[in-house]
Every structure is written in C-alpha cells, then in structure tokens.
C-alpha positions in Angstrom: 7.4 20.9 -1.5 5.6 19.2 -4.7 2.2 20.4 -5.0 -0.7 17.3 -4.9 -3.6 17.3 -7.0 -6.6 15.6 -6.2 -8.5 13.7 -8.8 -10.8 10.7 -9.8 -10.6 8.3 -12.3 -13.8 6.1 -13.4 -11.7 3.0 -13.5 -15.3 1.3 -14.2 -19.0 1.3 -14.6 -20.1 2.6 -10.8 -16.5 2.5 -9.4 -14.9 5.2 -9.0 -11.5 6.0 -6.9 -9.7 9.4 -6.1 -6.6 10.2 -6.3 -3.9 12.3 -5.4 -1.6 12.9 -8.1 2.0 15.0 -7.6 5.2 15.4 -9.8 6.4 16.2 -13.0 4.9 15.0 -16.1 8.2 13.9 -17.2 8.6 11.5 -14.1 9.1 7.9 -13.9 5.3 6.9 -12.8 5.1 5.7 -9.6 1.6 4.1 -8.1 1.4 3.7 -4.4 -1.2 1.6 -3.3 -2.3 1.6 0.6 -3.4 -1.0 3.1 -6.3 -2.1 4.9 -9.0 1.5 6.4 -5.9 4.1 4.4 -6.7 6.3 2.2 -4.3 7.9 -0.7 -4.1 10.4 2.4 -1.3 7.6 4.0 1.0 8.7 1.0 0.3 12.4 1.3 4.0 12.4 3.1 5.8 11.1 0.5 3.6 13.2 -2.7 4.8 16.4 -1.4 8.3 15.1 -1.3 8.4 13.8 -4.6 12.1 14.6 -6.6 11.2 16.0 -10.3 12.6 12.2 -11.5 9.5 10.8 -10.2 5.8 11.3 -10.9 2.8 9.7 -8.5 0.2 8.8 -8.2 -1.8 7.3 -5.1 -5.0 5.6 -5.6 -7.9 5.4 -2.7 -8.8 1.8 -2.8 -13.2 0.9 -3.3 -14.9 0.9 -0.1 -11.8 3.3 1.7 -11.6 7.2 1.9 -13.9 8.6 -0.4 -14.2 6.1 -3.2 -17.2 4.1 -3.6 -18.6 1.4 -1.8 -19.6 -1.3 -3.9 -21.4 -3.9 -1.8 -18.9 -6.4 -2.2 -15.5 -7.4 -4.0 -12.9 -6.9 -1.0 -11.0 -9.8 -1.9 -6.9 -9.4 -3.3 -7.5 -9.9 -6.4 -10.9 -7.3 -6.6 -8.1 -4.6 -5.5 -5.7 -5.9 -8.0 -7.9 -5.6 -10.9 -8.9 -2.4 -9.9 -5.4 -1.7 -9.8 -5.0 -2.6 -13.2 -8.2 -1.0 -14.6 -7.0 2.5 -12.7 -3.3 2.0 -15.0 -5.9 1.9 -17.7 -8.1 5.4 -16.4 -5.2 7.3 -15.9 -3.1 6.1 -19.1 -0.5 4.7 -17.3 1.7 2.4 -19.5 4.0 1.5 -17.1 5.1 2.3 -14.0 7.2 1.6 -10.4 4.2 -0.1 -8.0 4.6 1.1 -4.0 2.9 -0.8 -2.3 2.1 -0.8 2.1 1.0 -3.1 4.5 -2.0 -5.4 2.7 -1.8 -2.8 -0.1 1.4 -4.8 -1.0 -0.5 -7.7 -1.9 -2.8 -7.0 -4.6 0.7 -4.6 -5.8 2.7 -7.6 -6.1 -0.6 -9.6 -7.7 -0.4 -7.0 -10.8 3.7 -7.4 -10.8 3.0 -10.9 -11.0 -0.3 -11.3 -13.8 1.1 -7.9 -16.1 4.6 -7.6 -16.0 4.8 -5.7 -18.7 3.1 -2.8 -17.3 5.2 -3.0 -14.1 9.1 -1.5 -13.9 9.4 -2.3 -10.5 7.9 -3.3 -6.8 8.6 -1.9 -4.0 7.2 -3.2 -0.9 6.9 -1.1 2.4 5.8 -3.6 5.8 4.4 -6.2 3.8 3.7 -9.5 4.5 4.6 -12.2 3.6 2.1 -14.6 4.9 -0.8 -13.8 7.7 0.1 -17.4 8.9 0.9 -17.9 12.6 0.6 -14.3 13.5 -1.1 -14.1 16.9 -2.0 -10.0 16.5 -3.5 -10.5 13.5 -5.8 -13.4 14.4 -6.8 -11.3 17.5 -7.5 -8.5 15.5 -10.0 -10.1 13.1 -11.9 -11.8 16.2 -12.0 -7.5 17.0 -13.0 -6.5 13.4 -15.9 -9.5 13.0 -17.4 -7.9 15.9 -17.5 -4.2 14.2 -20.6 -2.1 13.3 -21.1 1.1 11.9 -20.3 3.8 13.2 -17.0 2.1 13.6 -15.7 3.4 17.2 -13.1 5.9 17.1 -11.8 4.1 20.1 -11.1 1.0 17.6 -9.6 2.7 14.8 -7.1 4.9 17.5 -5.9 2.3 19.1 -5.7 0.4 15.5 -3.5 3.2 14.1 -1.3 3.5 17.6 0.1 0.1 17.3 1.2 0.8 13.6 4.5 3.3 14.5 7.3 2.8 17.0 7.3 6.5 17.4 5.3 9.8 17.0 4.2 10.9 13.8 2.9 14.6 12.6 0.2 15.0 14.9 -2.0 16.4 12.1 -1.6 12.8 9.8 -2.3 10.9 12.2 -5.7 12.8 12.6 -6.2 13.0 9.2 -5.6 9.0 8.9 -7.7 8.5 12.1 -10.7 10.6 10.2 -10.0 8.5 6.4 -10.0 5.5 8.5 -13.3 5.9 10.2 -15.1 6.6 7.0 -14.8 2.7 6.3 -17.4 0.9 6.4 -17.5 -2.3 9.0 -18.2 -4.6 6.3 -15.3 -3.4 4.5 -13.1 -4.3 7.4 -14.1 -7.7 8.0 -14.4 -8.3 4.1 -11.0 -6.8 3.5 -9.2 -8.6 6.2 -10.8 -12.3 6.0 -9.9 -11.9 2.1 -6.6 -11.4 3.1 -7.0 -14.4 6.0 -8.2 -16.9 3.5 -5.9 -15.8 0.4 -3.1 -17.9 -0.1 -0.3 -14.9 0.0 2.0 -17.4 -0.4 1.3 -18.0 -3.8 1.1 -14.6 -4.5 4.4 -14.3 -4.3 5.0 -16.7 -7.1 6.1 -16.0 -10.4 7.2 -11.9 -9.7 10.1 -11.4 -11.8 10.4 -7.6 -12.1 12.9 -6.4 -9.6 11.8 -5.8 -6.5 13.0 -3.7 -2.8 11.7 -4.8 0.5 11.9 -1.9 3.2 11.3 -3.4 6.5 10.7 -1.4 10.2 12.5 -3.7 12.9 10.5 -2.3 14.9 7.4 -3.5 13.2 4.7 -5.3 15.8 2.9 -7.3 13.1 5.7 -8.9 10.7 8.9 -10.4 12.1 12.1 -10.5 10.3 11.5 -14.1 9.1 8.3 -12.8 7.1 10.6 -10.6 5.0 12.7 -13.6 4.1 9.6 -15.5 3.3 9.1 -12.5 0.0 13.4 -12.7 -0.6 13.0 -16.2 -0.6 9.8 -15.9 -3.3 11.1 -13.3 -5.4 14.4 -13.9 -7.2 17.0 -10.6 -6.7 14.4 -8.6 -4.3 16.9 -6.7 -1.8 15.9 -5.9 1.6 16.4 -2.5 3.4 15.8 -2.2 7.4 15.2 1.0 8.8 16.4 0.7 12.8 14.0 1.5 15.6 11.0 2.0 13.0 7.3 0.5 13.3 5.1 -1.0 10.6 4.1 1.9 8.7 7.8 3.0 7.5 6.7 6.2 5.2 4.9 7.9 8.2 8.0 7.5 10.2 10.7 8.1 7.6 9.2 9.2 4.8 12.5 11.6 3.3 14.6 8.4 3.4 11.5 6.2 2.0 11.4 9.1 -1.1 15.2 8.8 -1.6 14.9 4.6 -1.2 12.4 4.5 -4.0 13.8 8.0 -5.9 17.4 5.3 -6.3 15.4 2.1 -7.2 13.8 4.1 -10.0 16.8 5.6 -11.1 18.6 2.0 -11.4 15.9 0.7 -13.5 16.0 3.7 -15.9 19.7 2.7 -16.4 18.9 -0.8 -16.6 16.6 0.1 -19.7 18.9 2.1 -21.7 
C-alpha cells in the first residue's frame, strides 16, 4: 500500500485546503477533486493504491473537511479557481484532473479555461446536467431546511443512497464524520450554485481527452446524462461498471486505480 501524507497548501490569502498527497515523485500528477460534504478522505481508497506511474494529490475543497470556511464563494467556478490556485501552491504544472460527483464540475471548468495545465479528465458519476432530476430537486428542498449541527440522521441517510452495495465499514464512518463537519450554509450554497449553473455549458469547449466511468447502478444520473458529457466533449469514452452505485471509487476503487493508471499511460505515449 502507498503511504498518504497529509498536507496544506495556502492556495490564498485566508484560504487554506489540506491535502492528502501519495506516490512517487516521479509520477504523472494526478488531482482528484471531490463532491458536494467529501473531504480528500473520499479518495483515501484510491491514494493508498496508487501504482509508482502515478503521483496524487487530493485536495479538501473551502468550507469541507478541515479547510476553511470562508463565508461565501460556493459557487463552480469559486471551487474551480481554487482549483487552479491549489496547481499553483503545490507547483503543479500539469496534471490528469479526477474528478466525482459535483467535484467533476468545477474539474472540467479548469480542463475547459487552462488547458494547458490539464493532460487529462477523468470523470467519476458526474453529471451532466441537474435538469429534470426528481432526487435532486427533493434533496435541496431537504438541504434549504438544514441548520447546524447538521443531523447525523441527514447526512447517513445522504451517504446510504450514494452505493449499490456495502463499503468498508470504517470509510463510510470516516465519510459520515468529514461530512458532518460541513457547515449548513455550505450545503445549501454548494448545491443551489450547482442548481442555478448552467452545467451545460460547462461542458463546452473541453478538448483534452477525457474518460467517463459510470455506475449503472447510480440513483441520481441515468444513462442518458453520460451521453449528454460524450455528446459535449469530442473523443470522451465511457466506461460502465455493472451493478455499481454513484460513488464508483468506494465500490471499486482497484479497477477505478487501474481505469485511470491506463488513461495516464495512453497520454504519456501520446506525448512522446
């Protein structure tokens, strides 16, 4: 197993994010970026099981885990150019961008705006649009109602509905735990600036090559919202994973190490 360091980077004046950090130094950087109440703690799976070809790096997002909390800024395209400014912190030229769930979209935001510091996207359960998608309105009629303390009730049944089958029973504590340390403004912040985004059009103009990996399983996003991205994004190639839920990497996260481990090797070879 590849051994995770924990870190911080000041990606700005009063915002700073930890980190967890595994891998070679000689590894292709790779940046996964988490959804809505994660913490880098969601991508503690796939750190340990890093190859020696890839080095990563996994970012808590402001007003998750332990970063700060800056009062506001929980729109896409705040976590995108924190995104950008963390590249920056942690001298990052370029690097393979991972991104889950809503963490997808400010991922694909930075393919988009700098692709010169991106080598490739990889998106895990991400959506293509919010539109039309009954669970998710119900949900943010849920979070507007939220105040702190956030009930663990909420955030357990939140978490449940995200795999099609058991996980490690000690991550899903430990993502239970990172996900009650969000604050209830953060949730409802977080998920009506993904609500009132156009994700469409954040789709446009991505032309790094991206891989879609998709749980038909998955209660929130329907097949037809992973054509919506293969439609967007010129060459982006889909894999399913059979009889998995929402959050792929909990589920399968050897396969989703090996999925990402090839894709980084093609592009290597593509570069030479």
């Amino acid at each position: 197993m590849t051994v995770i360091s924990l870190k911080s980077a000041q990606v700005r004046e009063g915002l700073t994010l930890p980190y967890g950090e595994a891998g070679y130094p000689s590894g292709t950087p790779v940046v996964f970026v988490h959804g809505l109440a994660d913490s880098w703690w969601s991508f503690e799976p796939l750190l340990r099981r890093l190859p020696a070809s890839l080095h990563g790096y996994a970012p808590t997002q402001r007003g998750h885990g332990d970063a700060d909390r800056p009062p506001d800024g929980y729109a896409p395209e705040d976590f995108a150019s924190d995104l950008v400014d963390f590249l920056d912190a942690v001298d990052i030229r370029r690097a393979l961008l991972v991104g889950s769930s809503s963490g997808g979209v400010p991922a694909r935001m930075v393919a988009g705006s700098h692709p010169d510091r991106i080598a490739g996207l990889v998106l895990i359960g991400v959506p293509g649009t919010l539109e039309d998608k009954p669970a998710v309105t119900a949900m943010r009629e849920t979070v507007q109602g939220l105040s702190d303390p956030v009930p663990r009730e909420f955030v357990e049944e939140f978490l449940a509905g995200m795999v099609a089958r058991p996980v490690a029973r000690g991550l899903m504590e430990t993502m239970i735990e990172e996900s009650l340390k969000v604050p209830a403004h953060v949730w409802k912040e977080t998920l009506s600036g993904l609500l009132e985004a156009d994700l469409r059009a954040t789709l446009a103009g991505i032309l790094v090559p991206t891989l879609v990996i998709w749980g038909d399983q998955d209660d929130f996003l329907p097949r037809g919202d992973q054509q919506t991205i293969l439609d967007a994004i010129h060459g982006a190639r889909l894999l399913t994973y059979e009889g998995v839920g929402h959050v792929v990497h909990w589920e399968e996260p050897e396969r989703v190490v090996a999925d990402i481990a090839a894709f980084a090797a093609e592009r290597s070879c593509e570069a030479e």
